[in-house]
N, C-alpha and C positions, 0 to 999 in steps of 0.2 A: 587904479589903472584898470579901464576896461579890457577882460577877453577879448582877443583877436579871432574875431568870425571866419570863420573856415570857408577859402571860399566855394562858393558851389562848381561843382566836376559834371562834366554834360557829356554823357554818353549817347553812343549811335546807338541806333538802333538794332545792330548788329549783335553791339556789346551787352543790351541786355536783355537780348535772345538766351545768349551763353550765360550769362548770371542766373535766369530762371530757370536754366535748363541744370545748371549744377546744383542751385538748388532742391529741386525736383528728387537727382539722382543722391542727396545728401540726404532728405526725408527717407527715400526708400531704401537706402543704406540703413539706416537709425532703424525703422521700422524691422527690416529682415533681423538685426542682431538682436532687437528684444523679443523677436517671435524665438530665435535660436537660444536666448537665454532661458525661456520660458517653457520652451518643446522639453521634455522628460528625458531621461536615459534610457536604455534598452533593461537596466535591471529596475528604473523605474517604475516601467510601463511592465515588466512581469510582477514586480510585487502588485501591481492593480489587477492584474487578473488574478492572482492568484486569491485578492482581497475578494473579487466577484465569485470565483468560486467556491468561496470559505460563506462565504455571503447565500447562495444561492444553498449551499448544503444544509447550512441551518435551516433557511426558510425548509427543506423539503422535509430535515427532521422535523422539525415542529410541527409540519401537515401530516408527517404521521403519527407522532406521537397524539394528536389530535383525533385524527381516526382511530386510533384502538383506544383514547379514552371512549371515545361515541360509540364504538365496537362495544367496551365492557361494560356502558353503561348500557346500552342496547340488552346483551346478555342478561343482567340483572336484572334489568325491567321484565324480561319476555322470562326469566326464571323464577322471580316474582309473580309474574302473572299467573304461570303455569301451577305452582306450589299454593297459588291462591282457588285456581280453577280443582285442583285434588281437593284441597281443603273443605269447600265448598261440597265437592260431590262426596268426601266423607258424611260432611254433618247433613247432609240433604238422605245418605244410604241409612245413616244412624236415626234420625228423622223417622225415615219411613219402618226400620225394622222396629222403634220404639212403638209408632203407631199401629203395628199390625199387631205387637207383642199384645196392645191393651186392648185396642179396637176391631183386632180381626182383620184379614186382608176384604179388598173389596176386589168381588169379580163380575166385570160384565155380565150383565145379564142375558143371554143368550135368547137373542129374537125366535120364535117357532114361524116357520114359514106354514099356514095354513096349504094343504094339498088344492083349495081353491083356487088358492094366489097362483101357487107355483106351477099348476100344468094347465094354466087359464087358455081357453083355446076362443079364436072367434070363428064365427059361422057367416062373417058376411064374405059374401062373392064378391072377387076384384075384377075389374073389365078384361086382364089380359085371360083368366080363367076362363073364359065365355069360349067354346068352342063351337057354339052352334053357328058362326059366319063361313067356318072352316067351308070351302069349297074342296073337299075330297071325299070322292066315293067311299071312303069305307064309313064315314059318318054319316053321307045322303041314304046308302045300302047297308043296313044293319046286318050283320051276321046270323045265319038261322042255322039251328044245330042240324051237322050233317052225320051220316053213321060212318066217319073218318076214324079211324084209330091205329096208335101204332107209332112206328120213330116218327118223329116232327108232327105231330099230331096231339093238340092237348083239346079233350071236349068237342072235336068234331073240326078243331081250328087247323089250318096251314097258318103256321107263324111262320114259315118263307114266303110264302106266297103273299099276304100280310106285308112284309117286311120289304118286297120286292116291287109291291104293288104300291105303297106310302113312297118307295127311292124315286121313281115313275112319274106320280104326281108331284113330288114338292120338284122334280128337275123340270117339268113342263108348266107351271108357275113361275120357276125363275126364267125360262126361256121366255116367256108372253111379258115379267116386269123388265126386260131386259132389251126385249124387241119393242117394246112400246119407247122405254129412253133413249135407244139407239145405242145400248153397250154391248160391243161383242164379250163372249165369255172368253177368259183368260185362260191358257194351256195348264199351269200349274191350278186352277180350281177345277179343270176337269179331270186332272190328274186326282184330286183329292177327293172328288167325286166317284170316279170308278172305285178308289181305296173303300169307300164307303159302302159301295153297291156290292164289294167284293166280300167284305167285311161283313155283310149281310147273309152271307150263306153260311159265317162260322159256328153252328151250333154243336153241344154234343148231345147224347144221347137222353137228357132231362129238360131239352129245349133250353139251355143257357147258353149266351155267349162264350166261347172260350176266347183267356182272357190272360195276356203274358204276363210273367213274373216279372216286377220290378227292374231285376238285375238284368233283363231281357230288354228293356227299353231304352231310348236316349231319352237325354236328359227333359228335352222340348216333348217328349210323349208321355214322360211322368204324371197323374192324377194325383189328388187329395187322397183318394184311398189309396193310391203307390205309396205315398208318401206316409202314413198311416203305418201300414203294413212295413214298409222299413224301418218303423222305429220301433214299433213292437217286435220286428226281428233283433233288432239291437239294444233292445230295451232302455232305449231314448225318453225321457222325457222331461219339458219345458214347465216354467213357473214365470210365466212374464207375456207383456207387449211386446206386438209389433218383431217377433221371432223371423229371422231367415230363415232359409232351406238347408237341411246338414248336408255335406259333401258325400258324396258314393266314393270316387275316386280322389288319388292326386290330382289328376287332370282334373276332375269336378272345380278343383279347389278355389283357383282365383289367385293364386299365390304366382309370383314371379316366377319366371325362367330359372332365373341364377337359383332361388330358394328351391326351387323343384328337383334340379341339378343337385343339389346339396341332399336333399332328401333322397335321392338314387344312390347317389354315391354312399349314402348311410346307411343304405340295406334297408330302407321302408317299405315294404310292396305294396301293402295296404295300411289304409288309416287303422286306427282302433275306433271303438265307439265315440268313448271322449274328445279326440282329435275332430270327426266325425261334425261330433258335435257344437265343437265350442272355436273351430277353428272359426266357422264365417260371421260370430259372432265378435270375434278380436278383428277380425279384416274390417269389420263396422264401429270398432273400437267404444265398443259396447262394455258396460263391467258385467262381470259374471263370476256365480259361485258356483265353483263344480263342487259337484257331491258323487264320486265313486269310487268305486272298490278297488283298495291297494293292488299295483302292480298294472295299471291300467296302461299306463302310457301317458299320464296328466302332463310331466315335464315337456315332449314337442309341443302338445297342446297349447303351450300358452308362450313355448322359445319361438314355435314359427310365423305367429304373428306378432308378435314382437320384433322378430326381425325384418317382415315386412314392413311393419311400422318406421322403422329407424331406417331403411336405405329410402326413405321419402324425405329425410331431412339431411342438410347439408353435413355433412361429414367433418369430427372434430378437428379443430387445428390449435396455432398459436390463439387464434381471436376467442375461441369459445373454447376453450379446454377447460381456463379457471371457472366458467360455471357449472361445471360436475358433468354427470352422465346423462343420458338419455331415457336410461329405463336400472331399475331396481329388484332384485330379487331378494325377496327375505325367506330364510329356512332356518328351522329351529337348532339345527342339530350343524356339527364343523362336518361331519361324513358327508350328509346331506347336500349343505352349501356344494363342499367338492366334485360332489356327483353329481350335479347340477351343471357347473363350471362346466364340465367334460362333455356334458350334453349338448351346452350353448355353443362350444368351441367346436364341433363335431359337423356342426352345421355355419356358424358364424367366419370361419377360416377361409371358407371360399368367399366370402364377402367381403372382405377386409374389415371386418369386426373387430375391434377391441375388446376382451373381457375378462373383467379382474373378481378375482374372489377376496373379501375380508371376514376371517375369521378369526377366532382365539386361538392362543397357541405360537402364534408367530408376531413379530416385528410389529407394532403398530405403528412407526415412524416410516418403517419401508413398506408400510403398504400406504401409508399416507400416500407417499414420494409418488410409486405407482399410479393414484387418481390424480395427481397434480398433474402428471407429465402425460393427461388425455384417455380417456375410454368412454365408451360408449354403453357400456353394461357395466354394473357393476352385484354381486351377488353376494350375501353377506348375512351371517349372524345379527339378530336385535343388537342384540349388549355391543358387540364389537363395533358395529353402525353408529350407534349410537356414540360410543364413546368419542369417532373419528369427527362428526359432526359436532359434536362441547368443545375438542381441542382444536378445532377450525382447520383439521386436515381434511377433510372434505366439505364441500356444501351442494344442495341439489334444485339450484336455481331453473334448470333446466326440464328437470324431470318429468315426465306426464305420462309413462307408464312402469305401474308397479305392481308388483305378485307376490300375492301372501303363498307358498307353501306348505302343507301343513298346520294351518292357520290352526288349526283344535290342539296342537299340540305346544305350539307354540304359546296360547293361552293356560293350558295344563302347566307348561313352565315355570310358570309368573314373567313371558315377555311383554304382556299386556301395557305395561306403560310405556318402554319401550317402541312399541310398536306404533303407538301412537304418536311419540314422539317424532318418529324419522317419518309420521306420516304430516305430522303437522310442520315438518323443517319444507316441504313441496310447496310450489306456488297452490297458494288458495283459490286465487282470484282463475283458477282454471278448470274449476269442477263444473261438471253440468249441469244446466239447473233440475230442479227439483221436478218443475212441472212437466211430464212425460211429453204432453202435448206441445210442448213450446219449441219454436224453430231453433235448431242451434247453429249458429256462422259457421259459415265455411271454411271461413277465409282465420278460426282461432282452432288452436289445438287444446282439446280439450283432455283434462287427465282419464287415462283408463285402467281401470282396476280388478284384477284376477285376486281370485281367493279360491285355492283348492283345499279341500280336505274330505277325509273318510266319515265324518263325522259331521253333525251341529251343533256343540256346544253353546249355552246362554252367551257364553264370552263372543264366540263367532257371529254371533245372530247382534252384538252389542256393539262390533266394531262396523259391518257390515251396513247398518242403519244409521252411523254417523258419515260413511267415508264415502258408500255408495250410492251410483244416483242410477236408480231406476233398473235396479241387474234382474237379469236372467239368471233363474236359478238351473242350473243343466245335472239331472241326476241320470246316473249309468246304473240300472240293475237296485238294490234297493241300501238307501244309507244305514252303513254300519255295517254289513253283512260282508261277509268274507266270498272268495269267490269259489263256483263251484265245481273248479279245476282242485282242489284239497281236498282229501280224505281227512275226516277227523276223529280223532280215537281219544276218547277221555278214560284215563284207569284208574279206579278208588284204589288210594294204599293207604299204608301208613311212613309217617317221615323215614324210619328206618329202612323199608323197602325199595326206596330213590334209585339208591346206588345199582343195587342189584339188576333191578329193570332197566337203568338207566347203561349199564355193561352188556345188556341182553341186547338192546337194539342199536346199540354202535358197533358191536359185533356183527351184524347183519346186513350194514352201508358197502363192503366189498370197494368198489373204487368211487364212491360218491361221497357228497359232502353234507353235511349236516351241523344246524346250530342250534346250540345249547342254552337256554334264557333262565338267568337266575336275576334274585331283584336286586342282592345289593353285592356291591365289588369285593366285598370281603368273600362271600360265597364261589363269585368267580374266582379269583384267585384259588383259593381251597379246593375248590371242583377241579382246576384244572391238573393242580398238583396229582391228584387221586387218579386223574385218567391215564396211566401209564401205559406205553403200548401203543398209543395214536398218536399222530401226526396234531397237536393242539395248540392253537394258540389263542389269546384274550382277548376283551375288545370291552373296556367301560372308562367311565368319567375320570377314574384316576390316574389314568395313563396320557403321560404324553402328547403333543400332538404328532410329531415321529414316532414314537410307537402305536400309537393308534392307525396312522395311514400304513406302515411296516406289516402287519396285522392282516390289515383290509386286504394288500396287495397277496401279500401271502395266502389269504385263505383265496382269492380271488382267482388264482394262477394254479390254486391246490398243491402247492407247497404241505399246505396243512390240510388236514380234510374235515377236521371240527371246532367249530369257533365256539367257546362259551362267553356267551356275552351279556351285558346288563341293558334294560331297553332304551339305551343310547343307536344299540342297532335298530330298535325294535322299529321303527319309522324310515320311510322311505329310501333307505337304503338299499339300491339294486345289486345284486350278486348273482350272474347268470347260473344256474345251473344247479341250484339248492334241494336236494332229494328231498331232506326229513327237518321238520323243525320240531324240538322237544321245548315242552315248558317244564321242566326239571318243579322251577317254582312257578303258582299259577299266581298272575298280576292278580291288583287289587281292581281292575274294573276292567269291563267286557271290553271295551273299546282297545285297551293295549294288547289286549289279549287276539283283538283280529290283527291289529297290526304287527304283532310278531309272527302270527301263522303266515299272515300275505309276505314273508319273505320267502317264500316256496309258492310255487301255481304261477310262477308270472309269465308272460309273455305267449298265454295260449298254452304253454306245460300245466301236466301235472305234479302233482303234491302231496304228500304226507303232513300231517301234523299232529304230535302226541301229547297228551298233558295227562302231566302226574298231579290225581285230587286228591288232600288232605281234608279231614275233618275241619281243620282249620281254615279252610278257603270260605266259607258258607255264606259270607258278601255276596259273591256272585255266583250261586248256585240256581237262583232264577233264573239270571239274565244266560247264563250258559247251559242250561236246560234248554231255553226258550231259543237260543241260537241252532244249538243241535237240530231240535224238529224241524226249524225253517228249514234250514240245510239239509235234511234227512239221513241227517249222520245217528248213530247207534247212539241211544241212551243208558250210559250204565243202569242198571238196578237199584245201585247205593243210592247215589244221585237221582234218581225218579222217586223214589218213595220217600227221600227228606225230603221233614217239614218243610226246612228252609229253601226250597226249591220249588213249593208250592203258591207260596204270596211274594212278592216284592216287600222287601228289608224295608222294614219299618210299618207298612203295612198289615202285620199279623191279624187277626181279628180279636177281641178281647175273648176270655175264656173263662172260666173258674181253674181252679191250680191244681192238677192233677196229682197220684198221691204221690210218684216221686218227683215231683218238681220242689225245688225251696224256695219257698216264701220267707221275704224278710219285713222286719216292722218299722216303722216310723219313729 
C-alpha cells in the first residue's frame, strides 16, 4: 500500500513574511545563548588577569635576572681585563728592572745647543724697518748737539720737545689721510689723542716715563710687562699652551653672580695666589696640576669652578640621578674628605647643590642610599669609592669633572690603583684629544681634570701623563717649600731630652694651641698620657671615625689646646689658629715634614715650628739642612757639620776607611 502524499499547504504571502521573520528571531535567539554560554564568569575573567600578571611578572624576572647575569659577566670580563692589564705592567716593570740590573739604564743622550744655533741673529733689513720714507722733521733735520743741560735734558736733547713735536706731526698725517678719504675724526679718538699728548709731558727726573703700578690700572690698560710684574709679585708661574690671564679681583673673575654672592657671603675679600691663578684656567675647563705651598687656599681654587661648571648643566632629578654625580673629589685622608665637604657646602648651599661625602668609618650601605637618591658632588676616599663602585652602589656615568687632592700623598698611601680605577669607572670616550692643536666641539663636554699637591712625586708625574690632556702646570712660590710665614727651629737632643723640652714649650702656649706629631699611635697615645696639666686630646688611624671628628672638633673650638697627633693630621687638614707645631718625632722624609709644619702659617698668619733632631733621623739631614738655608731659618751646629748632611743618602763619595771606622770582610 502506497504512502499517502501530503497534500501541498499554499501559503500568502503574508504568511511567510511571518515564518521568515520568526525564523530570523529564532537564529538570533540560538545565537545570543551560545555567545552567553561561552562569555566567561566574573571570577573567570579575574583568574585571567591575574594569569596575565603572574605571566608578565615572570617575563620581567627573567629580564632581569638576564641583566645581572650580563652585569656579572660584564664585571668579570672588565676584572679580567683589569688584573690582566696589572699583570702585564708587572712583568713589563720586572722586564725592565731585570734589564737595567744587567745592561745599565739607558739615558737620553742630551743635545748640546751650539751658542751659534742658539743666539743666531739675522742682519737682513725687513721693508717695514726702512724709515727713511718717514716724512717727519725730526728725521729730514738731524739733531746737532746743543750746550742744553740739566732736568729733561739728555746730551744737549729736549725729549719734550721731541716728544711734542713727533705728537704734532703723526696728528697732521692722520688729518691730510683723513681729509683726502673724506672721514671726519671721531670724539673718542681725539679724546685718546689728547690722553696721549698729555701723557707726553709725564716724565721724572732721569727722563723716564712715569709709569702706574699694576694694581692702579683697569683691566683693558693692563700690558705684558703689568702682567709680568703681577706674577712675579705673586710668584705665579705657568708650564703650558695657550695660558689665560690670572684674575686681580673677584670681579676680575668671570664667575656668576650667585657664585660671587657665595663667595662674599664666605668672607673672601681677596683671591689667593692659586685661586688667582688656576681659577680661569677651570672656567676654560682646562686640566691643571697645581703645585703650592700648604695652606694656600688650593680647595676654592678648584670648588669655584666646579661649581660654575655644574649650574651650566641641567639640574639632577628622577631622569638622571641613577647616572651618579656630576663632578668628584678624591682626598687621601677621612679629616680631609670632611674638610673639603665643608668647604663645598659653604659655597654650594646658595645654589642648590647637592653634596655628599663617602668616607670610612661609617655606613657603606647608607651612603650608598645617599648617591642613589641624587647629588651632584660627590667627595670621597680612594678605597671607600672604590668599594661603592664593585658593589654597584654607585656608578659615574655622568661624570666629567674630577680633582685629585693631595694627589702625592694619596700615592705615598698605596691609593694608586685605586685611583685609577674610579678614574677608569668615567666615560672615556670624553677625554680631550691629545693633539693640543685640534679643534675641540662645542657642542661635547669634555672631562676636566684637577690635581693639587705640594709635591711631584714619580707616582703624580705617572698618573698625570695617562689621564691628562694637555694641563697646565700652575706653581705658587717654589715646590716642596714650606711657606715663609713659619719660623723654624730645629734642636739637636737626645731621645731622653724629648720630654723635658717638649714640657718647656707647652708651657710657654698661655691661651694658644699647638700640635704634637709623633710617627706611630702607640707613641701618641703614650705621649698623651705623660702630658698632665693640659687640655690634650689625640688624633691617629686607630681611632674611630667618632672619635677622630670628637677630637678635631674639640681641639678646633679649643676645648683642648694640644693635639698629639700621627700624620693622619699631617695633610691638609685646616685648623684655624694654630700657634706652634712640634715634631716631638722627625718623619722619615722632607716632604711630610713640610706638611706638618704648614699646619701653622696659614691664611697669611704666622707660625712657629719646632723639631726635636736625634742622631737617629740622619735620612734626612740633607734634605733638611738644605730646607733651612732656602728658608733662611738657623742651622743648628750639630746638623751643619754632619757628614750626613753634607751629600745626599746614598751619594757618599767612596773613601778609604778611617781608623775608627769598621770594616767588615767577605
Amino acid at each position: 500500500m502506497k504512502p499517502a502524499i501530503p497534500k501541498p499547504v499554499f501559503l500568502t504571502k503574508a504568511q511567510r513574511e511571518q515564518a521568515a521573520l520568526e525564523r530570523r528571531h529564532n537564529q538570533v535567539a540560538a545565537s545570543h545563548k551560545k555567545e552567553l554560554l561561552l562569555r566567561p564568569s566574573d571570577s573567570d575573567r579575574r583568574s585571567y588577569r591575574e594569569r596575565d600578571r603572574e605571566r608578565e611578572r615572570d617575563n620581567r624576572d627573567r629580564e632581569r635576572r638576564n641583566r645581572d647575569r650580563e652585569r656579572e659577566e660584564e664585571d668579570k670580563a672588565r676584572e679580567h681585563a683589569r688584573s690582566e692589564k696589572l699583570a702585564e705592567r708587572k712583568r713589563e716593570q720586572d722586564l725592565e728592572s731585570i734589564k737595567e740590573q744587567y745592561l745599565g739604564s739607558k739615558k737620553p743622550k742630551k743635545r748640546v745647543i751650539k751658542p751659534s744655533e742658539k743666539f743666531r741673529f739675522s742682519f737682513d733689513w725687513e721693508n717695514t724697518e726702512d724709515t727713511s720714507r718717514d716724512r717727519n722733521d725730526l728725521y729730514e733735520n738731524p739733531h746737532t748737539a746743543q750746550l742744553l743741560f740739566g732736568r729733561g735734558f739728555i746730551a744737549g736733547m729736549d725729549r719734550r720737545e721731541q716728544k711734542k713735536l713727533a705728537a704734532k706731526q703723526e696728528k697732521e698725517m692722520r688729518d691730510q689721510i683723513r681729509k683726502k678719504d673724506g672721514v671726519e675724526e671721531k670724539p673718542e679718538e681725539a679724546d685718546a689723542q689728547r690722553r696721549k699728548e698729555e701723557a707726553a709731558d709725564a716724565y721724572d727726573a732721569f727722563d723716564m716715563r712715569v709709569d702706574r703700578h699694576w694694581s692702579e690700572k683697569n683691566l683693558e690698560e693692563m700690558q705684558e710687562r703689568d702682567w709680568r710684574i703681577f706674577r712675579e709679585d705673586y710668584n705665579i708661574s705657568y708650564k703650558g699652551s695657550k695660558i689665560p690671564r690670572p684674575i686681580r679681583s673677584w670681579v676680575e673673575s668671570k664667575l656668576s653672580q650667585e657664585i660671587l654672592k657665595a663667595v662674599e657671603k664666605a668672607g673672601y675679600k681677596t683671591p689667593s695666589p692659586i685661586q688667582m691663578a688656576s681659577i680661569p684656567l677651570g672656567l676654560q675647563q682646562r686640566d691643571v696640576i697645581g703645585v703650592a705651598e700648604t695652606g694656600s687656599g688650593k680647595t676654592a681654587a678648584f670648588v669655584l669652578p666646579m661649581l660654575s661648571y655644574i649650574t651650566r648643566l641641567p639640574p639632577i632629578s628622577e631622569e638622571n640621578e641613577a647616572e651618579g654625580p656630576y663632578a668628584v673629589v678624591m682626598a687621601p685622608t677621612r679629616e680631609l674628605a670632611q674638610q673639603i665637604e665643608d668647604e663645598t657646602v659653604k659655597f654650594a648651599q646658595y645654589m642648590g647643590i647637592k653634596v655628599v661625602s663617602i668616607v670610612g668609618g661609617q655606613s657603606i650601605e647608607e651612603q650608598g642610599f645617599k648617591i642613589r637618591q641624587g647629588c651632584e658632588i660627590v667627595i670621597a676616599t680612594p678605597g671607600r669609592l672604590i668599594d661603592c663602585l664593585e658593589r654597584r652602589y654607585a656608578v659615574l656615568n655622568q661624570c666629567n669633572y674630577v680633582v685629585l687632592d693631595e694627589a702625592d700623598r694619596m700615592i705615598d698611601m698605596g691609593f694608586e690603583p685605586q685611583v685609577m680605577g674610579v678614574l677608569d669607572a668615567m666615560p672615556s670616550s670624553n677625554l680631550k684629544p691629545e693633539n693640543e692643536d685640534e679643534e675641540l666641539d662645542e657642542k661635547r663636554i669634555y672631562r676636566t681634570t684637577y690635581m693639587f699637591s705640594a709635591t711631584m712625586p714619580p707616582g703624580v708625574e705617572r698618573l698625570a701623563r695617562k689621564y691628562l690632556r694637555n694641563p697646565v702646570v700652575v706653581t705658587i712660590g717654589t715646590a716642596g717649600k714650606a711657606t715663609d710665614l713659619i719660623s723654624q727651629h730645629v734642636i739637636m737632643m737626645k731621645e731622653s731630652e724629648k720630654n723635658y723640652n717638649l714640657h718647656r714649650l707647652l708651657d710657654q702656649l698661655n691661651d694658644k694651641t699647638a700640635i704634637v706629631f709623633v710617627n706611630t699611635k702607640k707613641s701618641a697615645d703614650f705621649l698623651a698620657k705623660n702630658l698632665e696639666g693640659y687640655r690634650v686630646t689625640t688624633l691617629h688611624g686607630g681611632k674611630s671615625q667618632d672619635q677622630r671628628e670628637i677630637s678635631l672638633e674639640g681641639f678646633r673650638t679649643k676645648r683642648y689646646n694640644v693635639l698629639v697627633a700621627t700624620d693622619v693630621a699631617g695633610r691638609g687638614i685646616d685648623i684655624p689658629d694654630v700657634a706652634h707645631v712640634i715634631n716631638y718625632d722627625m718623619p722619615g722624609n722632607i716632604e711630610m715634614y713640610t706638611h706638618r709644619i704648614g699646619r701653622t702659617g696659614r691664611a697669611g698668619k704666622t707660625g712657629v715650628a719646632t723639631t726635636f733632631l736625634t742622631l737617629q733621623d740622619t735620612d734626612v739631614f740633607y734634605e733638611l739642612k738644605q730646607m733651612l738655608i732656602q728658608s733662611n731659618s738657623p742651622v743648628p751646629h750639630e746638623l751643619a757639620r754632619h757628614e750626613a748632611s753634607k751629600f745626599k743618602p746614598g751619594s757618599i763619595p767612596d773613601r778609604p776607611p778611617r781608623r775608627n771606622d769598621t770594616v767588615f770582610t767577605h
